[in-house]
C-alpha positions in Angstrom: 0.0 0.0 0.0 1.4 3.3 -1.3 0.9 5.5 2.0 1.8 8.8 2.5 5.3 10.3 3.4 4.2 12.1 6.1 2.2 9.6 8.0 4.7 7.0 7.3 7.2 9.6 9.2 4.6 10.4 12.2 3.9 6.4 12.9 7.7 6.1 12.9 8.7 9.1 15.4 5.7 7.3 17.6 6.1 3.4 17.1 10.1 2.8 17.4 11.0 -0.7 17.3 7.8 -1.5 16.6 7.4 0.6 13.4 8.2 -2.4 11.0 5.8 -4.9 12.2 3.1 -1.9 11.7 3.9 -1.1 8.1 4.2 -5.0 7.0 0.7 -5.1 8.8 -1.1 -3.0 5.9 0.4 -6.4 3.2 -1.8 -8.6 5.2 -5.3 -9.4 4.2 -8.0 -7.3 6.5 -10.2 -9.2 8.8 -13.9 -9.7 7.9 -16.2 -9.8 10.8 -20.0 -10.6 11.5 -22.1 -10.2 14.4 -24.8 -12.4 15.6 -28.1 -10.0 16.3 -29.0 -11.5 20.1 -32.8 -10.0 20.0 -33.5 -12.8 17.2 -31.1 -15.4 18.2 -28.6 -16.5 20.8 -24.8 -16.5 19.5 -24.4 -20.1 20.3 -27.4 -21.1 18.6 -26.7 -19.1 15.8 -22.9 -21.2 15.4 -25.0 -24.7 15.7 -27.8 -23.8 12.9 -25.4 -21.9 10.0 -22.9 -24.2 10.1 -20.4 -22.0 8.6 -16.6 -21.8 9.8 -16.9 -18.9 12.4 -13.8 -18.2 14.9 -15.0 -16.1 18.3 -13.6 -12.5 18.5 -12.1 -12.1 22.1 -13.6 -8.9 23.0 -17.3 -9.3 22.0 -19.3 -12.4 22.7 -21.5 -12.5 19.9 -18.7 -11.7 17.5 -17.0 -13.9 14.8 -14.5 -13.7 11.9 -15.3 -15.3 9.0 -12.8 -16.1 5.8 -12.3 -14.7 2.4 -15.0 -17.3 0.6 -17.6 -17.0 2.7 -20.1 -14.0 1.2 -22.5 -13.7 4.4 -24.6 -10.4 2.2 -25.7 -12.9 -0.3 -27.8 -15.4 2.1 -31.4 -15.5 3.4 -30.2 -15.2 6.7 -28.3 -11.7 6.4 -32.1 -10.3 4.9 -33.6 -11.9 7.8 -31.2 -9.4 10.4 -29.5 -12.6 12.3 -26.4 -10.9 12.2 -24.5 -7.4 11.1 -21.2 -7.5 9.0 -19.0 -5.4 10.4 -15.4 -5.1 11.0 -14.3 -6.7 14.5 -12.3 -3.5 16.2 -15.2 -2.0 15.4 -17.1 -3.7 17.7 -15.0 -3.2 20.4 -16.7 0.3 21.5 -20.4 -0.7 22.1 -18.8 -3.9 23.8 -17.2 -1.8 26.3 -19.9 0.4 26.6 -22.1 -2.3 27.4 -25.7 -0.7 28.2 -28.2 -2.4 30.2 -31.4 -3.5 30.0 -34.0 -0.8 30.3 -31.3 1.9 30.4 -31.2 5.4 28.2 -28.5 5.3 25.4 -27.3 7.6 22.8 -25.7 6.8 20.2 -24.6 10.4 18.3 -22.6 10.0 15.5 -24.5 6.8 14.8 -24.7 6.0 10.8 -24.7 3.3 9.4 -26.0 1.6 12.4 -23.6 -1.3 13.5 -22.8 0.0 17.1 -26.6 0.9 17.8 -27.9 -3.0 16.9 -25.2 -4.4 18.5 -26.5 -1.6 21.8 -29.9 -2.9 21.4 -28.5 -6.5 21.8 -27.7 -4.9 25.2 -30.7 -4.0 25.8 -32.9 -6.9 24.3 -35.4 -4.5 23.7 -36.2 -2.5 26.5 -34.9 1.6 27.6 -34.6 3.7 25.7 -32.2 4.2 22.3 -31.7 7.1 20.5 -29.8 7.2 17.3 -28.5 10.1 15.8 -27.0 11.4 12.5 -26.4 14.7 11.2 -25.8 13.9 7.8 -29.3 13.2 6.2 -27.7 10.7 3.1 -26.0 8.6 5.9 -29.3 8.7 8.8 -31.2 6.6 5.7 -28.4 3.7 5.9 -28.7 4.4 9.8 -32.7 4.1 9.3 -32.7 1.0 6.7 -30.5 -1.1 9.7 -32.4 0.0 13.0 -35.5 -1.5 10.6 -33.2 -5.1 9.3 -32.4 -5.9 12.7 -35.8 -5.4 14.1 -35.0 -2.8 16.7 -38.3 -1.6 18.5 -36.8 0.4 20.9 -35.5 3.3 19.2 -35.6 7.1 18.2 -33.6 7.9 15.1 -32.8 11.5 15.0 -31.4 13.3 12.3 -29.8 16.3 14.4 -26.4 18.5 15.5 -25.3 17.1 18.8 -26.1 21.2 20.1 -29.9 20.8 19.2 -30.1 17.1 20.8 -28.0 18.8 24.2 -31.0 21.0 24.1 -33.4 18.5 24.5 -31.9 16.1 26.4 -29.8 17.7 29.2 -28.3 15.1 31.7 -30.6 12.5 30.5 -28.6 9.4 29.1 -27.1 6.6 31.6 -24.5 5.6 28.6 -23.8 7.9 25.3 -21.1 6.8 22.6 -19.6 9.0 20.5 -17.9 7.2 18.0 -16.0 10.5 16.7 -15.4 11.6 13.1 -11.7 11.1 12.7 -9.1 11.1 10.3 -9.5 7.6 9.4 -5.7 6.4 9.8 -6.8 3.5 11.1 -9.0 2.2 8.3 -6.2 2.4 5.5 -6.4 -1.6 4.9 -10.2 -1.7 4.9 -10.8 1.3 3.1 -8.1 2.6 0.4 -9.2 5.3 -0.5 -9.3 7.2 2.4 -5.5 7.0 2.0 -5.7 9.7 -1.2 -7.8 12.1 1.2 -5.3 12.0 3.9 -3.1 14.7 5.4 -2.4 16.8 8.5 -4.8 19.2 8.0 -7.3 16.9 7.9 -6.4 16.2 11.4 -6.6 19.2 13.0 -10.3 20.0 10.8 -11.2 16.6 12.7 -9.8 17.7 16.2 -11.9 20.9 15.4 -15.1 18.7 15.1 -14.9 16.4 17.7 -14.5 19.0 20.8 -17.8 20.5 20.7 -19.1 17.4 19.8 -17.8 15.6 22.9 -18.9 18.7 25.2 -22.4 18.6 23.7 -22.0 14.8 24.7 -20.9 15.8 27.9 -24.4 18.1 28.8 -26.3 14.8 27.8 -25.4 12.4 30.4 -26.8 12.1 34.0 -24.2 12.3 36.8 -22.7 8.9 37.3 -23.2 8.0 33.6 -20.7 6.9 31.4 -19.8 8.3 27.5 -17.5 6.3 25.3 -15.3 8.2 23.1 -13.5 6.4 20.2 -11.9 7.2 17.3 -10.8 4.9 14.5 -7.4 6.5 13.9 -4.2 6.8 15.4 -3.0 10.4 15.5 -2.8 11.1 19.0 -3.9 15.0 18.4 -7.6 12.9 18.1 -7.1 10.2 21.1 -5.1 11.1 24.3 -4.9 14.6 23.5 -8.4 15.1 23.0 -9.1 13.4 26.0 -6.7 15.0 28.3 -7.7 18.5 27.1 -11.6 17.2 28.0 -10.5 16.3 31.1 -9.1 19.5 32.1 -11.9 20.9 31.2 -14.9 18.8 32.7 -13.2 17.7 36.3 -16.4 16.4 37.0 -15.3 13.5 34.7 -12.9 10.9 35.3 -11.3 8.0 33.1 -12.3 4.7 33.9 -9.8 1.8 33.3 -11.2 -0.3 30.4 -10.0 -3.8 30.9 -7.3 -5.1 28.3 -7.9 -7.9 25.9 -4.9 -9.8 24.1 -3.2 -7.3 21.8 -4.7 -4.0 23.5 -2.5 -1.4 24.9 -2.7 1.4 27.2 -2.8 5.0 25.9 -0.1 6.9 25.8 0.2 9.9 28.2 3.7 10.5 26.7 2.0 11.1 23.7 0.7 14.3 25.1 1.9 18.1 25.6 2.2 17.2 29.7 2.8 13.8 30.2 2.4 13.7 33.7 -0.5 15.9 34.5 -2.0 13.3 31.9 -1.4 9.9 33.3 -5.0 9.3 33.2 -5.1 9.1 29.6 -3.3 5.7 30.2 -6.3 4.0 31.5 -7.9 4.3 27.6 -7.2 1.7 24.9 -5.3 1.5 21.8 -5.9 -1.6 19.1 -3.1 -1.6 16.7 -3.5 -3.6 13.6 -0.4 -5.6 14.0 -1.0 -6.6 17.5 -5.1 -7.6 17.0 -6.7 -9.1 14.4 -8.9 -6.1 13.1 -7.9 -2.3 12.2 -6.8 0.5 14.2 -8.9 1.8 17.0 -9.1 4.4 20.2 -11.0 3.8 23.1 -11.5 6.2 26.2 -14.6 5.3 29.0 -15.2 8.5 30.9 -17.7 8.6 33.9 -19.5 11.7 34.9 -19.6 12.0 39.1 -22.3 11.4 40.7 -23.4 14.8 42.0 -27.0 13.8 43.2 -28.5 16.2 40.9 -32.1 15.0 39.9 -32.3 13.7 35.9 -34.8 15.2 33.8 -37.2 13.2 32.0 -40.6 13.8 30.2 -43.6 12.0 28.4 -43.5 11.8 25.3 -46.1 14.2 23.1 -49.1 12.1 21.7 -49.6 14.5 18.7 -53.6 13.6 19.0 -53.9 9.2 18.7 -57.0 8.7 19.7 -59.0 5.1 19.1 -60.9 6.5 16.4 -57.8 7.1 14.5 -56.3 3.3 15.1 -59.2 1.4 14.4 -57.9 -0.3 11.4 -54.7 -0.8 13.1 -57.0 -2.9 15.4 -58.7 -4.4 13.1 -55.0 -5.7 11.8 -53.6 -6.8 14.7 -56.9 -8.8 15.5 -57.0 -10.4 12.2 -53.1 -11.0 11.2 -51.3 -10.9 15.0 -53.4 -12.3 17.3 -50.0 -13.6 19.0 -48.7 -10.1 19.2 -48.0 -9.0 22.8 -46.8 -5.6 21.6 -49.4 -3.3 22.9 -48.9 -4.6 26.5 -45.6 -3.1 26.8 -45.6 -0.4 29.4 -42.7 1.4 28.2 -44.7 2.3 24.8 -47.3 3.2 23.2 -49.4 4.2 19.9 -48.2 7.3 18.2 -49.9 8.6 14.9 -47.7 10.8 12.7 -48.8 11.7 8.8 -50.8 8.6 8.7 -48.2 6.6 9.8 -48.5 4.6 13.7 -45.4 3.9 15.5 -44.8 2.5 19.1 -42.9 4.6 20.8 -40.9 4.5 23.9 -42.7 7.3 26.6 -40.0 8.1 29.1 -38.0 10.6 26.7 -38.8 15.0 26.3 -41.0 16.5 24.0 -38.9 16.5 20.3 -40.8 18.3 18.2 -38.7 21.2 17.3 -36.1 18.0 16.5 -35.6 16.3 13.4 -36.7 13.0 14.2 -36.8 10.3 11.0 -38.5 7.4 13.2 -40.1 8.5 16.2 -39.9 4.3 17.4 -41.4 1.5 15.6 -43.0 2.1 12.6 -45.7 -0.3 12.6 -47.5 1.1 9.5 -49.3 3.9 7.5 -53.3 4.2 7.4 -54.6 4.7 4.4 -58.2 5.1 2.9 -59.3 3.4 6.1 -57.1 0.4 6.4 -54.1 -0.4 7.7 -50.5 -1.2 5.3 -47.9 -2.9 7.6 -44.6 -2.0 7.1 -41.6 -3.7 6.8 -40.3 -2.8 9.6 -43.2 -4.0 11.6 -42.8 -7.5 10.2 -38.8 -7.6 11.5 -39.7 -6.7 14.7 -42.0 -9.8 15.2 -41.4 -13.3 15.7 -43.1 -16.0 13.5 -45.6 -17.2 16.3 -46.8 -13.3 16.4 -48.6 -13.9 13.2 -52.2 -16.3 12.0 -51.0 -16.9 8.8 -47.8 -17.5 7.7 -45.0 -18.8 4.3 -41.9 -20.2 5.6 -39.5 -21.1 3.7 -36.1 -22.6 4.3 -33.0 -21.1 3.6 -31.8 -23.1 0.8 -35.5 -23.1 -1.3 -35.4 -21.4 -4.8 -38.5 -19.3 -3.4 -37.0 -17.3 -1.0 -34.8 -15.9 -3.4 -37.5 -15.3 -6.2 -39.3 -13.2 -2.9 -36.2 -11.7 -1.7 -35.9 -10.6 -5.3 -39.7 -9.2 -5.0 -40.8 -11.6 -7.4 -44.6 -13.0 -7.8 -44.8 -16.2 -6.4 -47.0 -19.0 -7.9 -47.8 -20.4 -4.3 -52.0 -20.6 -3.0 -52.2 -19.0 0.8 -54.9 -17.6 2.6 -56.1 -14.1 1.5 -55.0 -11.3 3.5 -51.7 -10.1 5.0 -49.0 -13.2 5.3 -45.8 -13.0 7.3 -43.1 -14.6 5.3 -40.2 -15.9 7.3 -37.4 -18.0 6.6 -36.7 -20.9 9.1 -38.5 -19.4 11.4 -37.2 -15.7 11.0 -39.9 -13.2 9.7 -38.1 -11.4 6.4 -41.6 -9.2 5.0 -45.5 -9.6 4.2 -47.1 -11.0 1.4 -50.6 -11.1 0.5 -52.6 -13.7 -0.5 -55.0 -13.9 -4.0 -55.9 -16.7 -5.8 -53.1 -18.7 -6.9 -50.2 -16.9 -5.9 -48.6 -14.7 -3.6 -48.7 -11.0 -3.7 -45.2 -10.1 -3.0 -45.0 -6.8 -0.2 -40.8 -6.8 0.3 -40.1 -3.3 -0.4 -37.8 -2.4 -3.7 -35.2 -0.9 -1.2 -34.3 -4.0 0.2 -34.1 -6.4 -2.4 -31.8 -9.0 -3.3 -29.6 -7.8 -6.2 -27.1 -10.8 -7.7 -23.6 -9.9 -8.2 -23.8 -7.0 -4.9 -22.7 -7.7 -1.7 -20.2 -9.3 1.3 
């Protein structure tokens, strides 16, 4: 790899001894990774029924690598949302974070999504998770993956971190802010960031992240805990930003993150006072020639506890009344009589531009935000009846629905539907769950010799694309 001068000179002044085996790093093949979505299906379950050759990543429990030939975007499974491809340092963040169930999370630089399903693993469904991305091409990706992995938990927001502190002033028990960076660390996996590259771009980065970690800051509750991580190596975006964030909030503290094989401490020395910031040594570093994945920073601060009360607040109802959900009813009487959905306290019926959602209550007013889901989207009611959506249907589990196609993972037919091909097939009139093996993947309708295919032309199988 043809990298430039000037980094090549910076990772030498740092690395030493060790510079060598960092450079011959970049001439080995990256690691591919997949991670096993819990709210569907335990990891261990998920190793017996693929039978695929799957070897555990240390630091996250439902984490595997996988090998060159194995193309995990082009089967059933991956449309179903059992798992999330996704480089294996990259995991390591929301594996340290580590939210529990029923807690309030933020995750604010969020897109495309793979550290907010692998939080809501945490979570198996309960709390409270809100999503964010300010960019509105990348909070689409962010959207399309919250829906694939059946997340029914969650607020996607498509905000500045300044209008969400706003809203949401010490109100989060965990917030990650996976930071924009410089990228140095994702050279292997992704080349061309190489070409865009320089010091500058450092220092533009450095001038992004502070506000965005003090807007971070305002969010969480006393005795909360924020992640910060980066996936580059320039310490101007890892110790230094954290020592200088430090200084500056000393009513946070770094929290020791334990190590894992390969993982190093940070590196006070890598800062302007090395011994006024020794507690920059209790954040991570994963090198790519001393782990099996790409480069990565990791620093766990807590917030003291200071007693203060934490705000909270209902959220707005916008006007649902039972008039307005009566076809909804109707619905889930006729097609989900197994659906225990509606008996979750921590949610209820919304109504926005004909659409219903489910949405979790304990979180402030946001109507002056952005928001692009306000929770599950269950549907939209038109000309008095109700159109699931699709993300309704990943959200449920086969024995939700009366009627249901499913096929198994190696039938010609779940292709042809994943396609949204018609389906020469008789089934009952009326709204179908399709599932394969047991795993809802969209609706279908019934007519008289065939099935009315409803997978939506954003999702569909394309040959030739994919992992």
């Amino acid at each position: 790899m043809n990298l430039p001068h000037a980094f090549q000179q910076r990772m030498k002044e740092r690395l030493g001894s060790e510079y060598e085996l960092f450079i011959a790093s970049y001439e080995e093949a990256r690691q591919q990774g997949l991670r096993v979505n819990e709210l569907k299906m335990a990891a261990q379950e998920f190793m017996k029924k693929s039978r695929w050759e799957l070897t555990p990543i240390p630091w996250t429990e439902n984490g595997f690598y996988y090998g060159e030939g194995f193309r995990p975007a082009k089967h059933p499974y991956y449309h179903a949302g059992l798992y999330y491809i996704q480089e294996p340092s990259a995991m390591s963040p929301a594996a340290v974070l580590a939210p529990l169930p029923g807690e309030k999370v933020l995750d604010l630089c969020a897109a495309p999504g793979g550290k907010t399903t692998q939080f809501a693993s945490f979570m198996n469904g309960t709390g409270v998770l809100v999503t964010n991305d300010n960019n509105p091409n990348r909070v689409k990706a962010l959207v399309k993956n919250v829906e694939l992995y059946g997340l029914t938990n969650t607020i996607v927001t498509n905000e500045t971190p300044d209008r969400l502190a706003a809203i949401f002033p010490e109100y989060f028990d965990r917030i990650l802010v996976d930071a924009p960076c410089s990228g140095e660390g994702m050279f292997r996996k992704e080349p061309d960031m190489v070409k865009v590259w320089s010091e500058q771009a450092i220092e533009t980065c450095c001038g992004m992240q502070r506000p965005i970690l003090q807007d971070a800051a305002r969010m969480l509750r006393p005795g909360g805990f924020l992640l910060y991580s980066t996936c580059t190596f320039a310490p101007e975006e890892n110790e230094q930003m954290i020592a200088g964030f430090l200084h500056a909030h000393p009513d946070f503290e770094a929290v020791q993150i334990p190590l894992y094989e390969g993982w190093q401490h940070g590196r006070p020395e890598w800062t302007d006072e090395p011994a006024r910031n020794e507690a920059v040594r209790r954040t991570v570093r994963l090198w790519p020639h001393r782990v099996r994945g790409e480069g990565h920073y990791l620093a766990l601060l807590q917030r003291k506890e200071t007693g203060a009360p934490q705000r909270t607040g209902t959220l707005a109802n916008r006007g649902t009344s039972s008039k307005e959900l009566t076809d909804f009813y109707a619905f889930v009487d006729e097609v989900l009589p197994g659906w225990k959905g509606l008996e979750n306290a921590e949610r209820q019926l919304t109504f926005h531009d004909d659409r219903v959602f489910l949405s979790p209550v304990q979180v402030p007013g946001l109507h002056s935000l952005r928001i692009t889901r306000q929770g599950w989207l269950l549907g939209t009611i038109k000309k008095k009846r109700f159109e699931p959506s699709q993300a309704f249907a990943m959200g449920l589990k086969m024995e939700d629905a009366a009627r249901v196609v499913n096929f198994a993972s190696d039938e010609e037919d779940v292709i042809r539907y994943l396609k949204g091909e018609t389906i020469l097939r008789k089934i009952d009139r009326g709204w179908t769950l399709v599932c394969v093996d047991g795993f809802p993947i969209g609706w279908a309708k019934g007519t008289e010799n065939m099935m009315k295919n409803a997978y939506p032309a954003g999702w569909r199988w394309v040959d030739g694309a994919g992992s």
